[in-house]
C-alpha positions as CSV (number, residue, x, y, z in Angstrom):
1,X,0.0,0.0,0.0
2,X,1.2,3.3,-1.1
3,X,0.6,6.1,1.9
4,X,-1.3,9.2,0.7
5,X,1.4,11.4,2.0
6,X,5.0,11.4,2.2
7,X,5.8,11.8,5.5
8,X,7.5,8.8,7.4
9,X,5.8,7.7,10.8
10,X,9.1,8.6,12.5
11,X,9.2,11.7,11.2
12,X,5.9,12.5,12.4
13,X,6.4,11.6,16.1
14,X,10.0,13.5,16.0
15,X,8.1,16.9,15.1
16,X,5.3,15.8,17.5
17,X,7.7,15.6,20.5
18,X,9.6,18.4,19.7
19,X,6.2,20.5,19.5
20,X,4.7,19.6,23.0
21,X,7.7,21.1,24.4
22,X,8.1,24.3,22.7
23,X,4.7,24.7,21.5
24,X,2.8,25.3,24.2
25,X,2.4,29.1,25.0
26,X,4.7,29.4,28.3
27,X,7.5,28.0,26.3
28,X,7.4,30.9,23.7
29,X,7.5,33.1,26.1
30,X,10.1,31.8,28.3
31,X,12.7,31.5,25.7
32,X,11.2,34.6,24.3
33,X,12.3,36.7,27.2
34,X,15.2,34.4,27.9
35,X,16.2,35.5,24.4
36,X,17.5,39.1,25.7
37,X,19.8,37.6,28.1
38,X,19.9,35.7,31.6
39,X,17.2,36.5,33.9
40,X,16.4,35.5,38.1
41,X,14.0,33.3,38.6
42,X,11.6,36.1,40.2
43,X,12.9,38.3,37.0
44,X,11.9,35.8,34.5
45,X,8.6,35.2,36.2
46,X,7.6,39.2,36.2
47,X,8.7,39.9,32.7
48,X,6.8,37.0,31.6
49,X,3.3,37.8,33.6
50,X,0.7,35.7,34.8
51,X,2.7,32.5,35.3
52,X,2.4,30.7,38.7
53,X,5.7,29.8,40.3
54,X,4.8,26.3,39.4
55,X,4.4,26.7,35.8
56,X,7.7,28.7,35.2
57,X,9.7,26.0,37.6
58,X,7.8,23.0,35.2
59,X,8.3,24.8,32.3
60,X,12.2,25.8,33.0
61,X,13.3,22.5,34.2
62,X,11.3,21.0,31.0
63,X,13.9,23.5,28.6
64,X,16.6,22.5,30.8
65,X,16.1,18.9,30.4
66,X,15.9,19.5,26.5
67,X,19.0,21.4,26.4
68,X,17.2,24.6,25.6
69,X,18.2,26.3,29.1
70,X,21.0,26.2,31.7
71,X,20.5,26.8,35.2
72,X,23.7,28.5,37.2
73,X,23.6,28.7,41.1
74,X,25.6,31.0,42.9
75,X,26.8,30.3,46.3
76,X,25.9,33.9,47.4
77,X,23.2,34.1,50.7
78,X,20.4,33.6,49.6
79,X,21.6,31.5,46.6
80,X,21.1,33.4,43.1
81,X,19.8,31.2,40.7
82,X,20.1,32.4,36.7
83,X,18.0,30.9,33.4
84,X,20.3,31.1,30.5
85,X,19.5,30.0,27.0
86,X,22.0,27.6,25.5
87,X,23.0,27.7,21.9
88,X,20.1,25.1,20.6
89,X,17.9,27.8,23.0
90,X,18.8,30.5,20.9
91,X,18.7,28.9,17.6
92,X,14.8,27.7,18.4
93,X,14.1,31.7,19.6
94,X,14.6,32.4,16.0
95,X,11.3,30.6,14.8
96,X,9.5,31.6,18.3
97,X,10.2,34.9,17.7
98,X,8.8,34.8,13.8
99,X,5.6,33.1,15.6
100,X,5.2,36.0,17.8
101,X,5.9,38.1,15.4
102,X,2.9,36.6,13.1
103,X,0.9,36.1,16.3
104,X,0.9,40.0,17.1
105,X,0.5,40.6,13.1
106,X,-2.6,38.7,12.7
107,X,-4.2,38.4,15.9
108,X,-7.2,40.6,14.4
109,X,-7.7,38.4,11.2
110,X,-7.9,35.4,13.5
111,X,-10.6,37.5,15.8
112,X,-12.5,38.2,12.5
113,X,-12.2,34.5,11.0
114,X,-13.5,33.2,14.6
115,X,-16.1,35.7,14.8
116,X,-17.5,34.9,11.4
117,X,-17.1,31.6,11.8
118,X,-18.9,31.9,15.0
119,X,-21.2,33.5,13.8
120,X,-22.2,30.7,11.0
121,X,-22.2,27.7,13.6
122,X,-24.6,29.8,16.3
């Protein structure tokens, strides 16, 4: 049988895994912000907004595990803690940062498509 699409199964499941981690919207803007240089814990979790201290620890030790991150402790009292992206970190802020680009470029078409669509499903 002769699959309707050229993509390997492999090939799917590689893309897939790499997506849950990066894809999902505390990701972008981790890395996003991470992208300007190495931030505190409590500094990356202000200039990102709205994530719990849960979330950003999950998320960051997720990017850390993945090689997207390092984490540096300094003995200092209390101990300093900085986020840091490594070099595969910065080369995946390249295509987060054209996402967010197109995200904040057609947020409005998106509004109107879902509102139209909307609007023929009520």
């Amino acid at each position: 049988m002769i699959p309707r699409h050229p993509h390997r199964t492999e090939d799917c499941r590689a893309v897939s895994e790499i997506l849950q981690r990066v894809g999902d919207k505390w990701t972008v803007l981790v890395v996003g912000k991470l992208g300007d240089g190495p931030l505190r814990f409590n500094e990356l979790r202000t200039a990102v907004g709205g994530i719990s201290q849960k979330m950003l620890t999950t998320t960051l030790r997720g990017l850390e595990r993945d090689g997207f991150v390092t984490r540096t402790v300094f003995p200092t009292i209390p101990p300093r803690v900085d986020y840091e992206l490594t070099e595969l970190g910065h080369e995946l802020l390249v295509p987060v940062s054209a996402l967010g680009e197109w995200a904040r470029l057609n947020t409005q078409r998106v509004r109107a498509a879902r509102a139209r669509f909307d609007e023929v499903h009520a």
